[in-house]
C-alpha positions in Angstrom: 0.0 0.0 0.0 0.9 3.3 -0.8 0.1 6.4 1.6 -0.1 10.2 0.0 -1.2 13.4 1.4 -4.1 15.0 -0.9 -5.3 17.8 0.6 -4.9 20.2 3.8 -8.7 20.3 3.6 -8.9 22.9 6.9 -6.3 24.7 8.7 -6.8 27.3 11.2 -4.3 30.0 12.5 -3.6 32.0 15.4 -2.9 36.0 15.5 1.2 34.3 15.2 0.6 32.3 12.2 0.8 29.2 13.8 -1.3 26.1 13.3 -4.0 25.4 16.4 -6.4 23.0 14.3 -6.1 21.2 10.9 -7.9 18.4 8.8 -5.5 16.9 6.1 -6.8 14.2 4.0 -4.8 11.4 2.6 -5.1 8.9 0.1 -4.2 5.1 0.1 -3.9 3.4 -2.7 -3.5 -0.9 -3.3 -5.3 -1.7 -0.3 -6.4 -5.4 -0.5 -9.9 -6.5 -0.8 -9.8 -8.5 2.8 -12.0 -7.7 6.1 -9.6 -6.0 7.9 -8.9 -3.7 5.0 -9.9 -0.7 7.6 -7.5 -1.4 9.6 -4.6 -1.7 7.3 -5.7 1.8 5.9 -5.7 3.0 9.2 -2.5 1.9 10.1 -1.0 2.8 7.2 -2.2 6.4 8.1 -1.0 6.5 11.1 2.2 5.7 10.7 2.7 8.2 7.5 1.2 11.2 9.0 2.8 13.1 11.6 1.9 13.6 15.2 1.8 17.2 14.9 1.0 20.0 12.6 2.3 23.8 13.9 0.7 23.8 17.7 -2.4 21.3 16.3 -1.7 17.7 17.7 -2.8 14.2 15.9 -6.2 14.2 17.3 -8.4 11.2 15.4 -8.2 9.3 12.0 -11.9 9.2 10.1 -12.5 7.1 7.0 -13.8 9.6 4.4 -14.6 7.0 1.6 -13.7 3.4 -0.1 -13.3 4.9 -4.1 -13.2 1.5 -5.2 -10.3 -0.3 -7.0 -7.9 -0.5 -3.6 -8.3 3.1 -3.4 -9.5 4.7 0.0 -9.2 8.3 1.8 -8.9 9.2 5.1 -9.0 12.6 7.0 -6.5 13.0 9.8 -7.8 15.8 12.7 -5.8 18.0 14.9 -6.2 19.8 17.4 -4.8 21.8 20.1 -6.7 20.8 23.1 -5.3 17.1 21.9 -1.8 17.7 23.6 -1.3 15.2 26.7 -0.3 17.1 30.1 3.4 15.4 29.6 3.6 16.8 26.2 2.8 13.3 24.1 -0.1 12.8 21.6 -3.4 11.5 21.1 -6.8 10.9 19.9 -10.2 11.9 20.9 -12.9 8.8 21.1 -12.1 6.6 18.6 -12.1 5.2 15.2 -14.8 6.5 12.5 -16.2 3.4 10.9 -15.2 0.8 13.2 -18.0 -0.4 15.2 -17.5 -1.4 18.9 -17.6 -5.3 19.9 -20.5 -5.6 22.6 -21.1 -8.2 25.0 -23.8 -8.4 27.5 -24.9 -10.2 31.0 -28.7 -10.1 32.0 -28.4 -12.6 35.0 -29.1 -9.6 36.9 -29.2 -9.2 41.0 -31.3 -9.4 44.2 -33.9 -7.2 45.7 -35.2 -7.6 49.2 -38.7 -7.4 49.1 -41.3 -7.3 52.4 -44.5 -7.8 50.8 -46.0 -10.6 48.7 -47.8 -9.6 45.6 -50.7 -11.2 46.8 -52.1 -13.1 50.2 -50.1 -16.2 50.7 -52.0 -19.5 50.4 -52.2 -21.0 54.2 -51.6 -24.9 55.1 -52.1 -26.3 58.4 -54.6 -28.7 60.5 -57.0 -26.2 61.0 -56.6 -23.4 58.4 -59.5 -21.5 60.1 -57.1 -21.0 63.2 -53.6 -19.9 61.5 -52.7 -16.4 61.6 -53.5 -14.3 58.8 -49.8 -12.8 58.2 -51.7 -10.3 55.2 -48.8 -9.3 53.0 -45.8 -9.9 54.9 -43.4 -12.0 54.0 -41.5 -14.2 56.9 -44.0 -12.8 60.3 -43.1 -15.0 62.9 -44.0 -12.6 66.2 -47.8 -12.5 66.3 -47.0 -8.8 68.5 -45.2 -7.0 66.3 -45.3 -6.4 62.3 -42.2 -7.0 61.5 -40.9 -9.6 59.1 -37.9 -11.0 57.4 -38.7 -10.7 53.9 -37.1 -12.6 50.5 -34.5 -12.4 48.1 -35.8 -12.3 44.7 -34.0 -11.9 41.4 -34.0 -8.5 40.2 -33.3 -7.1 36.5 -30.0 -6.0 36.3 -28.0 -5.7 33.1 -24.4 -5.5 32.5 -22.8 -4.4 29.4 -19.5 -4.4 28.0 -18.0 -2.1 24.6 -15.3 -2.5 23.3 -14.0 0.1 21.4 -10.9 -0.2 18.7 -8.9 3.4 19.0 -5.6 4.8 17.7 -4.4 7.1 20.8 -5.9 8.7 23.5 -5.5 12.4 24.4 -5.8 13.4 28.2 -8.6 16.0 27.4 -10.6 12.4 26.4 -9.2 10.4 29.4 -10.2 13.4 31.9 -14.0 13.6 30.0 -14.4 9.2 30.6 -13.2 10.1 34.7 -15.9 12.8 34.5 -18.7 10.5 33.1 -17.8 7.4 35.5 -20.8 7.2 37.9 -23.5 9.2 35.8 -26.2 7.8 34.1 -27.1 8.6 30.3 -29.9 12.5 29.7 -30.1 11.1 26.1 -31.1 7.8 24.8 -28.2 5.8 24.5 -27.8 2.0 22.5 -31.5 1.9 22.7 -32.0 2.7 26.3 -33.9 5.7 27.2 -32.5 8.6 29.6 -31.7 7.5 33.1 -31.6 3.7 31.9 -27.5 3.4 31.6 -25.2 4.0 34.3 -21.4 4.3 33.6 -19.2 2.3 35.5 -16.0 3.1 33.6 -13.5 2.4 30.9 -9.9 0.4 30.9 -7.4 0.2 28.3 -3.6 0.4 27.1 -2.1 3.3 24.9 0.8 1.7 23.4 1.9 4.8 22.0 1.6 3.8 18.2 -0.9 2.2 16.4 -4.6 1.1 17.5 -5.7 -0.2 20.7 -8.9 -1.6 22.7 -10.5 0.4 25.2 -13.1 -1.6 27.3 -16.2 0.4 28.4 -18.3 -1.1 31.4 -22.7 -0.2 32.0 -24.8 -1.2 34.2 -28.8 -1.2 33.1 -31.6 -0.7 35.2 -35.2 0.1 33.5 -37.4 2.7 34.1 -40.8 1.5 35.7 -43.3 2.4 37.3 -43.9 0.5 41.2 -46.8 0.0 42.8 -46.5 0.6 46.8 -49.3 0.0 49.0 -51.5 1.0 46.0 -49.9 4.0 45.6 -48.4 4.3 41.4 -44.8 5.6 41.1 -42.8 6.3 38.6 -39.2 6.3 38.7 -35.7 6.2 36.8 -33.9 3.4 36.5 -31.4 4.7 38.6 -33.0 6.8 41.0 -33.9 5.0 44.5 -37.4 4.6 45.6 -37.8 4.4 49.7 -40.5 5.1 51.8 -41.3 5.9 55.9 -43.7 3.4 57.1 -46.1 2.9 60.2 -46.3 -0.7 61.3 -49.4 -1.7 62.7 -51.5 -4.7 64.3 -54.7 -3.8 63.9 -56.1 -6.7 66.3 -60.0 -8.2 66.5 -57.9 -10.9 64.2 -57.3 -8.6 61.7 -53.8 -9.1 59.8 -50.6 -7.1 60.2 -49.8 -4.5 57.6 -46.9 -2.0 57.2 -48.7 1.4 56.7 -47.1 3.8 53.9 -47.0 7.6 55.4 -44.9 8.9 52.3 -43.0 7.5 49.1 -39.9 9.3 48.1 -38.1 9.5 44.9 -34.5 10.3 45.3 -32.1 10.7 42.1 -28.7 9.0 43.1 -26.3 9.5 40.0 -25.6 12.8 38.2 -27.3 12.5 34.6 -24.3 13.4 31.4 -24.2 12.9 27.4 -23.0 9.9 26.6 -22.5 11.1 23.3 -19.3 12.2 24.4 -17.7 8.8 24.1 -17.8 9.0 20.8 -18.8 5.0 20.8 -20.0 3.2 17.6 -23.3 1.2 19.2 
């Protein structure tokens, strides 16, 4: 393959004449018709073009188009803001073109729950005399409404990206510590706002050529929960709690845990996830 510069397609100047932002496009030519042929291009790009251009640093490779007959183009960004602290080079989020590799986990979690959905069926040698527990879940002191409660499996999805990049910038590596423990304000990969929460990213920068970054989520739906009767919407993310009254009415009457007030509390700071740049 052979890699030639076409066209400084942008560059922008400061009041010294010096380069803060460019977008050069090159040109690749005898690229092989094979399934990794982005790759090759890319890293036949990066390696020709140079890490940076006046004060403008190599910020991301994009594939502008496949022109057929082993002959690609690709546009080469820099930017100012894409200097590392230490002085070295980098990209922003990733590789145009290049979708990310997702995997996925749905076993989910646990939820501790008080209350059956519905009045337990009784056994015993004389139903008529068994204590009527109402909705409670483990009673075992007729004097007081109090109970044990269950585990039960609760829907809780994990998901993993992972996204092929060429270099990462500390502007970029600052934004994914920002993001870590906030939960997606736009839909993102098919989830709607408050739905994703970001647990972070790992990865390598070798220095030179591309890389995987892995980026973890946790899902939780939005719903709408029925307490004591009482219809609530909520977040996935945002914790639902309540203060309760437990009572023992007497005359045989069952135990119940009386709801004074239902609270909605938002837990985890809501960002754009569109920041990450990720191909899902």
């Amino acid at each position: 393959m052979e890699v030639k510069l076409e066209a400084k397609v942008t560059q922008t100047r400061n009041g010294w004449n010096e380069i803060t932002a460019a977008t050069w496009r090159y040109v690749v030519t005898g690229v092989p018709d094979s399934t990794d042929a982005t790759d090759q291009v890319m890293d036949a790009v990066y390696a020709e073009s140079p890490a940076q251009v006046g004060n403008a640093f190599r910020e991301s490779l994009d594939i502008d188009e496949n022109r057929g007959g082993g002959v690609w183009s690709v546009e080469v960004s820099y930017s100012e803001d894409a200097q590392d602290t230490e002085g070295s080079t980098g990209a922003g989020p990733g590789i145009s073109g290049n979708r990310a590799v997702v995997s996925f986990d749905t076993s989910g979690g646990t939820e501790h729950v008080t209350s059956s959905l519905k009045a337990p069926k009784k056994f015993g040698k004389d139903s008529a005399k068994i204590p009527d527990p109402g909705l409670l879940i483990g009673w075992k002191d007729k004097t007081k409404a109090e109970c044990d409660g269950v585990d039960k499996v609760a829907p809780s999805m994990r998901k993993t990206v992972v996204q092929r990049m060429s270099a990462l910038s500390t502007r970029y590596e600052n934004l994914l510590i920002d993001l870590t423990g906030t939960v997606n304000s736009n839909k993102f990969m098919g989830r709607e706002p408050g739905e994703v929460l970001f647990l972070g990213a790992s990865g390598s920068d070798p220095g030179r050529g591309k890389f995987d970054v892995t980026f973890n989520f946790a899902i939780q739906r939005n719903e709408t929960v029925e307490i004591e009767g009482i219809k609530v919407e909520k977040k996935g993310w945002e914790y639902v709690w309540s203060i309760t009254k437990p009572t023992i009415p007497g005359d045989g009457q069952p135990p119940k845990i009386l709801i004074e007030g239902i609270y909605v509390s938002p837990i985890y700071k809501e960002t754009d996830f569109r920041q990450l740049g990720l191909h899902v």
